[in-house]
DSSP file (Angstrom, degrees, kcal/mol; ACC not computed):
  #  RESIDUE AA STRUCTURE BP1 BP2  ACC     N-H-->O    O-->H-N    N-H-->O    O-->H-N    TCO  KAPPA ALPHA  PHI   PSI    X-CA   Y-CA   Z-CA
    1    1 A X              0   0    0      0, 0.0     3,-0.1     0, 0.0     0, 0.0   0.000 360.0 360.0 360.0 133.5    0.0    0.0    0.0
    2    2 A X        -     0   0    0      1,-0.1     2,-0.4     3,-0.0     0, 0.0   0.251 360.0-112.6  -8.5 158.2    0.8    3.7   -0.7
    3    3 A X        -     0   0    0      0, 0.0     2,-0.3     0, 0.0    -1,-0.1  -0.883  37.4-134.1 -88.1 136.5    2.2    6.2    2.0
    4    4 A X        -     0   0    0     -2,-0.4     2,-0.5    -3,-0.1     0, 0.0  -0.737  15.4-134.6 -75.4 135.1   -0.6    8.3    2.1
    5    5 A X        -     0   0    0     -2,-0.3     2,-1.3     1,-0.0     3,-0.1  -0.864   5.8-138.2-106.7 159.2    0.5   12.1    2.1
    6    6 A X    >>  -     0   0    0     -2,-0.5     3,-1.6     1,-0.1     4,-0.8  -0.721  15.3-160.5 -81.0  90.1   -1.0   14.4    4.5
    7    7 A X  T 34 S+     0   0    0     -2,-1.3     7,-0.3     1,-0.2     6,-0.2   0.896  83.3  70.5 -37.1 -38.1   -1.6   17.6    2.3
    8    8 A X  T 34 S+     0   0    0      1,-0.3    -1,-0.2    -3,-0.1     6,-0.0   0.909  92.4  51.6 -53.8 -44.0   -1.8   19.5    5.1
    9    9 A X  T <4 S+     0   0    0     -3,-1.6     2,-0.8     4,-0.1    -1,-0.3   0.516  82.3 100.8 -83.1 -18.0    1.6   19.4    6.0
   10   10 A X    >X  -     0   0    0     -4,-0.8     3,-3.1     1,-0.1     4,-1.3  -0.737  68.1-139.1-124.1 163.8    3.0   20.3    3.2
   11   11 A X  H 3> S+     0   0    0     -2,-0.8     4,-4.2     1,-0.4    -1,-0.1   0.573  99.8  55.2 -50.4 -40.7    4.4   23.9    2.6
   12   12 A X  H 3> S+     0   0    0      1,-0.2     4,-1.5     2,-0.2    -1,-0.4   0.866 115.6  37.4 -67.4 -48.8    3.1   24.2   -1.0
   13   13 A X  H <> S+     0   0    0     -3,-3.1     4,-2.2    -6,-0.2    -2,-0.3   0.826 114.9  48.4 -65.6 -68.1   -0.2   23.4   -0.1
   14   14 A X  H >X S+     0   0    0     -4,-1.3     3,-3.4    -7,-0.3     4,-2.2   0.996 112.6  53.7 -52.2 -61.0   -0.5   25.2    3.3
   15   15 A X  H 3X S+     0   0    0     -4,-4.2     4,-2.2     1,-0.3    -2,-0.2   0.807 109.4  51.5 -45.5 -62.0    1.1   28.6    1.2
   16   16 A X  H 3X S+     0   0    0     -4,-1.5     4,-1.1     1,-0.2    -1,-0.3   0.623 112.6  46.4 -45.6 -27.3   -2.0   28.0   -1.5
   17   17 A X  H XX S+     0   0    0     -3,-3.4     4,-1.7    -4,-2.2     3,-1.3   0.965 111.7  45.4 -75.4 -51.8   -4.6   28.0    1.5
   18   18 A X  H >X S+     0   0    0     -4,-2.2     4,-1.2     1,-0.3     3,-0.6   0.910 114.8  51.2 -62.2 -36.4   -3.4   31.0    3.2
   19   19 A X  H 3X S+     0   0    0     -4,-2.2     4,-2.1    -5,-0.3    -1,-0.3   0.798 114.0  44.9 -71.4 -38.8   -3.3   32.7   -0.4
   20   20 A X  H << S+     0   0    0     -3,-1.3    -1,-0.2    -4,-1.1    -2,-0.2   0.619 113.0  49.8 -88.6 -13.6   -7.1   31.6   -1.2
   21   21 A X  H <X S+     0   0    0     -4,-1.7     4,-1.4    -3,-0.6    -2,-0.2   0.688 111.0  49.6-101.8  -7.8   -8.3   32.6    2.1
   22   22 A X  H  X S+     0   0    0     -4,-1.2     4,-1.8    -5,-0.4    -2,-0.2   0.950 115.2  42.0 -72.4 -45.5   -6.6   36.2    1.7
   23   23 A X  H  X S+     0   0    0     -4,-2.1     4,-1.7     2,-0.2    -1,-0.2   0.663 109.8  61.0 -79.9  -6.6   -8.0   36.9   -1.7
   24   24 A X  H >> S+     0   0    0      1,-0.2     3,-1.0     2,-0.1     4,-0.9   0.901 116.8  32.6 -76.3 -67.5  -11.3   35.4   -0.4
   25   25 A X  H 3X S+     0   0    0     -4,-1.4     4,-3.4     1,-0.2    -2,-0.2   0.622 110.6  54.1  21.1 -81.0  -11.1   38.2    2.0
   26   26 A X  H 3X S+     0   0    0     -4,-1.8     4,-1.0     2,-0.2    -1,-0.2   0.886 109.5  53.8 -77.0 -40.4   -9.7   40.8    0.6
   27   27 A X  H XX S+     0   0    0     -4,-1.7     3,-3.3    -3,-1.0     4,-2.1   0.982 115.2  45.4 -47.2 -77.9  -12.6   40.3   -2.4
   28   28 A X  H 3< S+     0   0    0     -4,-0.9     3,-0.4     1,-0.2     4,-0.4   0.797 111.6  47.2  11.0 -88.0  -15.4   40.5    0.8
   29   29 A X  H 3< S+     0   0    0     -4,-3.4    -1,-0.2     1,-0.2    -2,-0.2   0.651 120.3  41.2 -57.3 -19.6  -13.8   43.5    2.4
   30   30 A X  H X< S+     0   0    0     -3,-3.3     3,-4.5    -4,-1.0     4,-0.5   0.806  94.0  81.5 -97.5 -32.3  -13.6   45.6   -1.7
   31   31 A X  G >X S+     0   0    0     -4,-2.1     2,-4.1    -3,-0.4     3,-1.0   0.532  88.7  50.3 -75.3-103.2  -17.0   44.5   -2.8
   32   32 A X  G 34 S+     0   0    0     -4,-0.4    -1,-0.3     1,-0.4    -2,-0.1   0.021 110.1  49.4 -16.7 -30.8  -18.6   47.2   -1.0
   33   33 A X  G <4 S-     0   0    0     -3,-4.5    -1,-0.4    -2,-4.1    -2,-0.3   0.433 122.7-109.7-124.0 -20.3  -16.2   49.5   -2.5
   34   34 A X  T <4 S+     0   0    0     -3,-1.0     2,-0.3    -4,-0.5    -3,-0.2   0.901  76.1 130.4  70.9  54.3  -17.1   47.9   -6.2
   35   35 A X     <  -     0   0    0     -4,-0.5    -1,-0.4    -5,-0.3    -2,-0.3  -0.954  54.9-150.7-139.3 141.7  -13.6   46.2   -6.5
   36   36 A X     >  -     0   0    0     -2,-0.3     4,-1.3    -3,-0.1    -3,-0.0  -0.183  40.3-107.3 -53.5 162.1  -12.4   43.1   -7.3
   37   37 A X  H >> S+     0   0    0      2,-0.2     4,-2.5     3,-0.2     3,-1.8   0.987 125.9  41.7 -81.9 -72.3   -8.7   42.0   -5.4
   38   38 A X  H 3> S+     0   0    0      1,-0.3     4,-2.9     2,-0.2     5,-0.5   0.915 107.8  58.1 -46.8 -55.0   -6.9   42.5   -9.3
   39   39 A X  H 3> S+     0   0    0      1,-0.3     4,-3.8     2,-0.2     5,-0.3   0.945 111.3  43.0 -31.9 -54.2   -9.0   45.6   -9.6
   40   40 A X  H <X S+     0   0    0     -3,-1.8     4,-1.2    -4,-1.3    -1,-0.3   0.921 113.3  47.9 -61.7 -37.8   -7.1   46.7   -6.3
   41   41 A X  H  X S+     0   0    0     -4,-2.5     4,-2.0     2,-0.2     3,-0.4   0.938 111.9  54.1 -77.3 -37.6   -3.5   45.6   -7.2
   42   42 A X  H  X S+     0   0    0     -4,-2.9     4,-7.6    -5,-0.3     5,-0.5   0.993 109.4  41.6 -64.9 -47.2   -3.9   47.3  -10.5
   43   43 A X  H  X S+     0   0    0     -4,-3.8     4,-2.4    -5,-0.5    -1,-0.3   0.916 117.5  52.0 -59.9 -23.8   -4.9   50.7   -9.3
   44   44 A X  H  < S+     0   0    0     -4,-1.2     4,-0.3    -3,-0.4     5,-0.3   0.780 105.0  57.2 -89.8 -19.5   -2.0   50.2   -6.5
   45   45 A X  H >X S+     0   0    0     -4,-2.0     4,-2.9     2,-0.2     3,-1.4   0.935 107.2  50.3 -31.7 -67.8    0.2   49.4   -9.4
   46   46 A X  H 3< S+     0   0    0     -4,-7.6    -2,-0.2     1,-0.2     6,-0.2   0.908 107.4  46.6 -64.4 -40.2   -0.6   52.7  -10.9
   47   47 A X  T 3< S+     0   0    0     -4,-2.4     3,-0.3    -5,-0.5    -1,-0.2   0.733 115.9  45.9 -68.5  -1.4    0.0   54.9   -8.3
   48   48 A X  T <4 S+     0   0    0     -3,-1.4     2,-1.4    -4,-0.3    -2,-0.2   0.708 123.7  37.8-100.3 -41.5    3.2   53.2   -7.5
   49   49 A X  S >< S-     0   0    0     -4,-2.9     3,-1.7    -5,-0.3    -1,-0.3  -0.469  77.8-167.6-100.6  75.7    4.2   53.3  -11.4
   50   50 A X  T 3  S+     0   0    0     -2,-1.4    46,-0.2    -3,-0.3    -3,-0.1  -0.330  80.3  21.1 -67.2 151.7    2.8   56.5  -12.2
   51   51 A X  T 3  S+     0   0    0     44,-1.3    -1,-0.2    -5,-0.1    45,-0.1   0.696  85.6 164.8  45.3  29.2    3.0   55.9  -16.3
   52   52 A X    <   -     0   0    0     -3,-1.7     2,-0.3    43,-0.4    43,-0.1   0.219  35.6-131.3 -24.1 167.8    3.2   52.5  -16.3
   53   53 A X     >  -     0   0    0     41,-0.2     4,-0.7    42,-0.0    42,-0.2  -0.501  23.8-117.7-106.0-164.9    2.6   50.7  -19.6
   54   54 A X  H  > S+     0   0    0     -2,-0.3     4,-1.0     2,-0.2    15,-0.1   0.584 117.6  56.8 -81.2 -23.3    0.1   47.8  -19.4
   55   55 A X  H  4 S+     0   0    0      2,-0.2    -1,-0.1     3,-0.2    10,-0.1   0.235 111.6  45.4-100.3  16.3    2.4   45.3  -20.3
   56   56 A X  H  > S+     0   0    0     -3,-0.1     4,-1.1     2,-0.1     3,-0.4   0.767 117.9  47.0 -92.8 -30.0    4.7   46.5  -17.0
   57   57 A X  H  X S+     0   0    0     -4,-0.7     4,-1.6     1,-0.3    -2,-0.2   0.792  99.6  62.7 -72.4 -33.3    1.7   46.6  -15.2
   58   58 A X  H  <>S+     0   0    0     -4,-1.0     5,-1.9     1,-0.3    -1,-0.3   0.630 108.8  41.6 -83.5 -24.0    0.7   43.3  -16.4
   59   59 A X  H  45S+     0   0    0     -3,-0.4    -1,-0.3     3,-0.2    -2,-0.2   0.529 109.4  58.9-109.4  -1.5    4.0   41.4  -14.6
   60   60 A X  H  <5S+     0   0    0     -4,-1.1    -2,-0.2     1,-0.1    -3,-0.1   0.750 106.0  39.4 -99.8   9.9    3.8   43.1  -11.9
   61   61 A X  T  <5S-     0   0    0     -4,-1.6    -1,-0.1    -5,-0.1    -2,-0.1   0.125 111.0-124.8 -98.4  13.6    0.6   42.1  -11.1
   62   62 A X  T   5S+     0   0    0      1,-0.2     2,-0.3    -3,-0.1    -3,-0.2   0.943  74.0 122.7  41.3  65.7    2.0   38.3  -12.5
   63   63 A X  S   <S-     0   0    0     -5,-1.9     2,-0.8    -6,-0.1    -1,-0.2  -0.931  70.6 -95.1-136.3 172.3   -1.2   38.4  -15.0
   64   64 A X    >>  -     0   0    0     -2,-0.3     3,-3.6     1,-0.1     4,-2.5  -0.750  34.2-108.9-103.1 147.8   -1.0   38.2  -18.8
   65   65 A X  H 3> S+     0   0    0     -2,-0.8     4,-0.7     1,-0.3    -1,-0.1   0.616 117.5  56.4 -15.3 -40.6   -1.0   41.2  -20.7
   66   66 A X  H 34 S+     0   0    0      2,-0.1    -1,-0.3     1,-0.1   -11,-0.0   0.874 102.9  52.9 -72.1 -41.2   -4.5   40.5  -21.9
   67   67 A X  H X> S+     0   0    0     -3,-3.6     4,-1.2     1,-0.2     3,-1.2   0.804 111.3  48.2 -77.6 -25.9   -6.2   40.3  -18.3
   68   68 A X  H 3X S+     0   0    0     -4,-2.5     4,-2.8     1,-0.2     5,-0.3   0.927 100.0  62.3-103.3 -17.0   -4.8   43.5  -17.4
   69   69 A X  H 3< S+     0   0    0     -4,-0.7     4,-0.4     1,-0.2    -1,-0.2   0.568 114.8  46.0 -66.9   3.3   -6.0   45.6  -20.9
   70   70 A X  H <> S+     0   0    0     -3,-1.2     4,-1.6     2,-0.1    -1,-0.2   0.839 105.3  48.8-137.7   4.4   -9.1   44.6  -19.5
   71   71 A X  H  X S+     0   0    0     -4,-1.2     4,-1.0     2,-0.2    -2,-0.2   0.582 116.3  50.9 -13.1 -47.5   -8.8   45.5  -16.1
   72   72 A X  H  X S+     0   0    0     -4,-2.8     4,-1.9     2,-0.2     5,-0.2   0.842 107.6  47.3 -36.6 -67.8   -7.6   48.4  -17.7
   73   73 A X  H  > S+     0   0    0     -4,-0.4     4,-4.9    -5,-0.3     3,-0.2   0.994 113.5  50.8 -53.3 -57.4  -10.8   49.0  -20.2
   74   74 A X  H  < S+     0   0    0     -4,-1.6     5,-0.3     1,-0.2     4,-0.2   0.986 113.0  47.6 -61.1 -46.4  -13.4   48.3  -17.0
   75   75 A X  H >X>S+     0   0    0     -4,-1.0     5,-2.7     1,-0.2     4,-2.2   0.947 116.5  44.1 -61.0 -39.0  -11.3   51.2  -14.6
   76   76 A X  H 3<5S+     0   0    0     -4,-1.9    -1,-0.2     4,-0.3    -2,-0.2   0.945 107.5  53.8 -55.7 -52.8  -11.3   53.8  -17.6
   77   77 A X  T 3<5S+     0   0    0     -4,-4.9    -1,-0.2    -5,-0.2    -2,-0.2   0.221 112.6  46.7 -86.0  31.7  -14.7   53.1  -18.3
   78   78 A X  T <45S-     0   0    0     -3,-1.1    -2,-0.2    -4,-0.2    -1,-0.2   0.563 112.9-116.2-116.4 -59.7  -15.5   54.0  -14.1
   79   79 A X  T  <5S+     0   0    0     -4,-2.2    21,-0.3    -5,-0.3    -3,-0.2   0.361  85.0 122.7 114.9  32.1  -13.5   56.8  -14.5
   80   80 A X  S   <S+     0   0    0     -5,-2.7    18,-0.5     1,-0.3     2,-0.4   0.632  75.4  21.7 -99.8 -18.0  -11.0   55.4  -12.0
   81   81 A X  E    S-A   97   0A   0     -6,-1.4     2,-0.3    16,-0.2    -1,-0.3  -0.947  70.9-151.5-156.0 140.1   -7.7   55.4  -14.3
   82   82 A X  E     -A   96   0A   0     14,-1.6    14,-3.4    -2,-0.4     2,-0.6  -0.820   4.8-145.2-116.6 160.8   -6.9   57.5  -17.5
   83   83 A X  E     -A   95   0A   0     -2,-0.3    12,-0.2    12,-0.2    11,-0.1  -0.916  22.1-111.4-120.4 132.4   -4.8   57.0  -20.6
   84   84 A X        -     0   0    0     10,-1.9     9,-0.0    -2,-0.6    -1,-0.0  -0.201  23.3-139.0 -53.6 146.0   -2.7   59.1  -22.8
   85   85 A X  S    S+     0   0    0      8,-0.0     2,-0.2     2,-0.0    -1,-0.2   0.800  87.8  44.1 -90.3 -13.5   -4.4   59.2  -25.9
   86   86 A X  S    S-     0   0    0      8,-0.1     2,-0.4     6,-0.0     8,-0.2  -0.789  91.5-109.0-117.9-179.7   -0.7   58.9  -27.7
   87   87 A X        -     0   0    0     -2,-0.2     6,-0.2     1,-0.2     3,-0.2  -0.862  16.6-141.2-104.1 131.6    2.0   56.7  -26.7
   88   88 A X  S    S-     0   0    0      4,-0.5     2,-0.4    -2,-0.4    -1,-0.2   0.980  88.3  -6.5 -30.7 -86.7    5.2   58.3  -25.1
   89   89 A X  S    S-     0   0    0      3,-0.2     3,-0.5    -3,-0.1    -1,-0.2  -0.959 126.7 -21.0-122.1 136.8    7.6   56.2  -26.9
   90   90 A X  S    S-     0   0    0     -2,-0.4    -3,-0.2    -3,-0.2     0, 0.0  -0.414 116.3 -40.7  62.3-156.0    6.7   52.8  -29.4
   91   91 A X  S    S+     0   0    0      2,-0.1    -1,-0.2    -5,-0.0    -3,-0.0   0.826  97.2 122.9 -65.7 -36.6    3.1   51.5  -28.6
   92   92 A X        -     0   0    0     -3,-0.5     2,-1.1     1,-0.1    -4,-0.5   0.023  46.1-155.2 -47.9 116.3    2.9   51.7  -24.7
   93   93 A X        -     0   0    0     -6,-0.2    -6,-0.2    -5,-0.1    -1,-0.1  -0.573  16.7-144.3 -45.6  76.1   -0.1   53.8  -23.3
   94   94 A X        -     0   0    0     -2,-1.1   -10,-1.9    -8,-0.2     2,-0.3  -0.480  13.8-147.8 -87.9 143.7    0.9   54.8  -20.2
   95   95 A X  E     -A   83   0A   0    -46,-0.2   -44,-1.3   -12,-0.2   -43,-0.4  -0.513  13.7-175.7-116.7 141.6   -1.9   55.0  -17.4
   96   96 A X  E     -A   82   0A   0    -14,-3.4   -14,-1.6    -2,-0.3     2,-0.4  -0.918  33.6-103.2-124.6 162.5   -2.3   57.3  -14.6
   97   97 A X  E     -A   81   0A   0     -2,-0.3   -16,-0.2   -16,-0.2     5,-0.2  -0.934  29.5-140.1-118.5 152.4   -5.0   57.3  -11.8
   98   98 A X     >  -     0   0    0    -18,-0.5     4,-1.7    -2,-0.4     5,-0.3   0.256  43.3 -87.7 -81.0-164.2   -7.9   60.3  -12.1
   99   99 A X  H  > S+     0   0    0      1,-0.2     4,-2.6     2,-0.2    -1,-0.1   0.928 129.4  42.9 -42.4 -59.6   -8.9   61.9   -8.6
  100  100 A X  H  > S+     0   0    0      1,-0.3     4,-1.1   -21,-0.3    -1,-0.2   0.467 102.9  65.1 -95.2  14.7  -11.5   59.5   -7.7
  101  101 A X  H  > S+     0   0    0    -21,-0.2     4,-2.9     3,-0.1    -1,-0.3   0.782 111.4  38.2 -61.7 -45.6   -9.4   56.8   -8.8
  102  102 A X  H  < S+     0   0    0     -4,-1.7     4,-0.2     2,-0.2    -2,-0.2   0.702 113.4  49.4 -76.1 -26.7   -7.1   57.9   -5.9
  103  103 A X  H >X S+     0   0    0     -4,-2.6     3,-2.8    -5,-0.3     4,-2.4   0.944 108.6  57.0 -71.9 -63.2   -9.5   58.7   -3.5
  104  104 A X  H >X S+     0   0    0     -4,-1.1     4,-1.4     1,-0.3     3,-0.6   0.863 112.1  42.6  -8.5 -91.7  -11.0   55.1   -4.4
  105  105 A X  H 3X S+     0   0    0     -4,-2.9     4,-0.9     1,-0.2    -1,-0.3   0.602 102.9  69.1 -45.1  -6.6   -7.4   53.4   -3.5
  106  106 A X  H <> S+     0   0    0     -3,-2.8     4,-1.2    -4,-0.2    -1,-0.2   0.948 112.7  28.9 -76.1 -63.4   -7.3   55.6   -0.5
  107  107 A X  H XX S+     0   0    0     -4,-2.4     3,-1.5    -3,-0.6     4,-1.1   0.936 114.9  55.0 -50.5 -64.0  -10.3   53.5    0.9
  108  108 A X  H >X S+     0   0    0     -4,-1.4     3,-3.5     1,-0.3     4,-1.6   0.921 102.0  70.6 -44.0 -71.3   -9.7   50.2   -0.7
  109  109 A X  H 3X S+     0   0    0     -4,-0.9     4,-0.5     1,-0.3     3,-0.4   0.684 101.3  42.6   6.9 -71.7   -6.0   50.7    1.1
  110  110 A X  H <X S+     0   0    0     -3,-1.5     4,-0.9    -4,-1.2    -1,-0.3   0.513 103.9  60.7-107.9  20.9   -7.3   50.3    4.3
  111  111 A X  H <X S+     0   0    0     -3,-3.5     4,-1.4    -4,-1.1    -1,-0.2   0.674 113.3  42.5 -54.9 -38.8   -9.6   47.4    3.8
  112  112 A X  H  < S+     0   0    0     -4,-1.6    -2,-0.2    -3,-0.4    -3,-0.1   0.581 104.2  56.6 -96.4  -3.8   -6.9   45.7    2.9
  113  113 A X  H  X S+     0   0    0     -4,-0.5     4,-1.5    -5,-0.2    -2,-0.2   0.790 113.2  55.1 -81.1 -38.6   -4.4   46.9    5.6
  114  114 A X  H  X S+     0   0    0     -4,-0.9     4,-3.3     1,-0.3    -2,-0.2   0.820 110.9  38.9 -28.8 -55.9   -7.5   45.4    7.9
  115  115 A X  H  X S+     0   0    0     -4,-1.4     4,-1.1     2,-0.2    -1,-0.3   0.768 113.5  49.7 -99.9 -21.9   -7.6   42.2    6.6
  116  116 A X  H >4 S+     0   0    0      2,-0.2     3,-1.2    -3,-0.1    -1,-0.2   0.949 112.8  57.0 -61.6 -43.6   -3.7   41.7    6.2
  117  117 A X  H >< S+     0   0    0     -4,-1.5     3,-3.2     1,-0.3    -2,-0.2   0.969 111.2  46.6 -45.4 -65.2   -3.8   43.0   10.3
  118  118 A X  H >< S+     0   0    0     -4,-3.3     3,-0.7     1,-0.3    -1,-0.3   0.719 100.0  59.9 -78.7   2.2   -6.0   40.3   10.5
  119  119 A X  T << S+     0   0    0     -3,-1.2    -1,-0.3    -4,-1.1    -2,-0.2   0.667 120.3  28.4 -63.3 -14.9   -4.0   37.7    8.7
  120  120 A X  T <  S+     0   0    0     -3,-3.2    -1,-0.3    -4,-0.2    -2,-0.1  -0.471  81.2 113.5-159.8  45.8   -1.0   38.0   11.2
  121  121 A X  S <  S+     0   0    0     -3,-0.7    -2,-0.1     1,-0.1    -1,-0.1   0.633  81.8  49.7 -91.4 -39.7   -3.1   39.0   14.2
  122  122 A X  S    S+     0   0    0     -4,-0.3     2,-0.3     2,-0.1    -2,-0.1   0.422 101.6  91.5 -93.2   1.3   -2.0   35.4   15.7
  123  123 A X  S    S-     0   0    0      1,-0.1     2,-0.2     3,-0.0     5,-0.2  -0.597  75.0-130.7 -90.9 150.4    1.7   36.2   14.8
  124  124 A X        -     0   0    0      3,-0.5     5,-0.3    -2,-0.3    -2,-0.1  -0.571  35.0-104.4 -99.3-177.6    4.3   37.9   16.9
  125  125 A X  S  > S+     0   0    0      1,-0.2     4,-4.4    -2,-0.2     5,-0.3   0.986 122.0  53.2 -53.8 -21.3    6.3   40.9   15.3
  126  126 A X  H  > S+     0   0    0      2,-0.2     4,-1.2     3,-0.2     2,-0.8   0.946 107.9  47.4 -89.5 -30.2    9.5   38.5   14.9
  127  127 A X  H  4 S+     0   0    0      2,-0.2    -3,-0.5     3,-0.2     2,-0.3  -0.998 110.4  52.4 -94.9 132.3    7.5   35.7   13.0
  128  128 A X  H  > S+     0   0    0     -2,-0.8     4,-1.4    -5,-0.2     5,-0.3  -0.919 111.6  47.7 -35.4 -65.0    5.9   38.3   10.6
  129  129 A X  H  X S+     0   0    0     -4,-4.4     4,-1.1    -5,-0.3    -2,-0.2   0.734 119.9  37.7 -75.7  -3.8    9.5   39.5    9.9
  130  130 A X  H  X S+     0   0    0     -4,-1.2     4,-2.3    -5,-0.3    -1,-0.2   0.952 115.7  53.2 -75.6 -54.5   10.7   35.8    9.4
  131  131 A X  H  > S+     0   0    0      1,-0.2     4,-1.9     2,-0.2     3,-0.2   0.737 112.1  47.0 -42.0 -63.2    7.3   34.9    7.5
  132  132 A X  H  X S+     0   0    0     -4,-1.4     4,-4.1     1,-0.3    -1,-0.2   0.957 122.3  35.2 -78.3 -78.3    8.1   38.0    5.2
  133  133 A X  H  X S+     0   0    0     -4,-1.1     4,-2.2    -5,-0.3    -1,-0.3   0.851 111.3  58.0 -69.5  -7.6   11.7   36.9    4.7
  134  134 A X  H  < S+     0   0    0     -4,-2.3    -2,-0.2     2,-0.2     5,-0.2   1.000 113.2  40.6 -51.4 -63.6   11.0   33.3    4.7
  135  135 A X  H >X S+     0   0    0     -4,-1.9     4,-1.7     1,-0.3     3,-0.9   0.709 110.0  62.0 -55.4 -37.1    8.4   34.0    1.5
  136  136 A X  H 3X S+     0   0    0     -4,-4.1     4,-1.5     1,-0.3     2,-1.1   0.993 109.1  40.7 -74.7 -61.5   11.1   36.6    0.0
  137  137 A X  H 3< S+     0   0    0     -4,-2.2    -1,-0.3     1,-0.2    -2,-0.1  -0.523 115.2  50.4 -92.8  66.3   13.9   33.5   -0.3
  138  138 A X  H <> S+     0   0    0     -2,-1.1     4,-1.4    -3,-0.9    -1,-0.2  -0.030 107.2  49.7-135.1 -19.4   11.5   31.0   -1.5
  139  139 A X  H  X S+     0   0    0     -4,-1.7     4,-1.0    -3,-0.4    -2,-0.2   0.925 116.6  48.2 -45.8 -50.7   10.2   33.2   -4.1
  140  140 A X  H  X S+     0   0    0     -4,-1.5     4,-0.6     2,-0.2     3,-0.2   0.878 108.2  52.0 -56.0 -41.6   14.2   33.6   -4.9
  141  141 A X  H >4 S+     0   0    0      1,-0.3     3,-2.8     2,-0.2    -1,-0.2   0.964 110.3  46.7 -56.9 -52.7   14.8   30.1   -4.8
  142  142 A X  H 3< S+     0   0    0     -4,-1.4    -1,-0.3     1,-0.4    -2,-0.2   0.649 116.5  48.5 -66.9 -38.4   11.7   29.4   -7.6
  143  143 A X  H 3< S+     0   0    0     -4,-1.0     2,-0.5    -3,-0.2    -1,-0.4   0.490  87.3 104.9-112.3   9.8   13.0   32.2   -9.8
  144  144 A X    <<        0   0    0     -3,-2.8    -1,-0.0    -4,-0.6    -4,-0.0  -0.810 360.0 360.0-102.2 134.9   16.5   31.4   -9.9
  145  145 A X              0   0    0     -2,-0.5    -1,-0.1     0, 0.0    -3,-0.1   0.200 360.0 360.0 -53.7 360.0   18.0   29.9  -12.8
């Protein structure tokens, strides 16, 4: 007979729960606010990358280039993020976010500093700053060649 594995125990598995129960969350805590969790990382994208293109925006929100030109279309057509009508340099569009796009993220912000609070409410400060760096070198490991 098999070893049976206990899923539970391992790392890959646990990481995918904590990750499903955040975005369930985080979704919860936005809908009020008429955002989606990508909705939120895009608009926090833009303000961090004021003139972003879509295809920067689109890895650093690790989505493809397609999902976020329409992420993109639905926030424009809110009135939550604007686009140059020409391209700076080559194709890219670079996107900014309007007033009430920022006011928007002001809120969404701390819905989602709430619910992170409460992700690591049962942590002390020093496992958060291990957790943090743990997750920073296993990310490294996984992307290194």
């Amino acid at each position: 007979m098999k070893d049976v594995v206990d899923t539970s125990a391992l790392i890959g598995y646990r990481l995918k729960r904590a990750q499903i129960s955040l975005r369930s969350r985080m979704d919860e805590g936005l809908r009020p606010l008429g955002l989606t969790s990508p909705q939120y990382a895009c608009l926090e994208l833009i303000q961090r990358r004021p003139g972003a293109s879509s295809a920067e925006l689109a890895r650093a929100a690790f989505v493809t280039r397609q999902t976020m030109s329409t992420l993109l279309k639905g926030l424009v057509a809110r009135g939550l993020v604007e686009r140059s009508e020409r391209a700076c340099a080559g194709r890219a569009m670079p996107t900014g976010l309007t007033a009430e796009g920022g006011d928007l993220l002001r809120r969404a912000s701390a819905v989602v500093r709430e619910v992170e609070s409460r992700m690591i409410s049962r942590l002390s400060d020093t496992q958060v700053e291990a957790l943090g760096e743990a997750l920073s070198r296993c990310a490294e490991a996984l992307s290194a060649d």
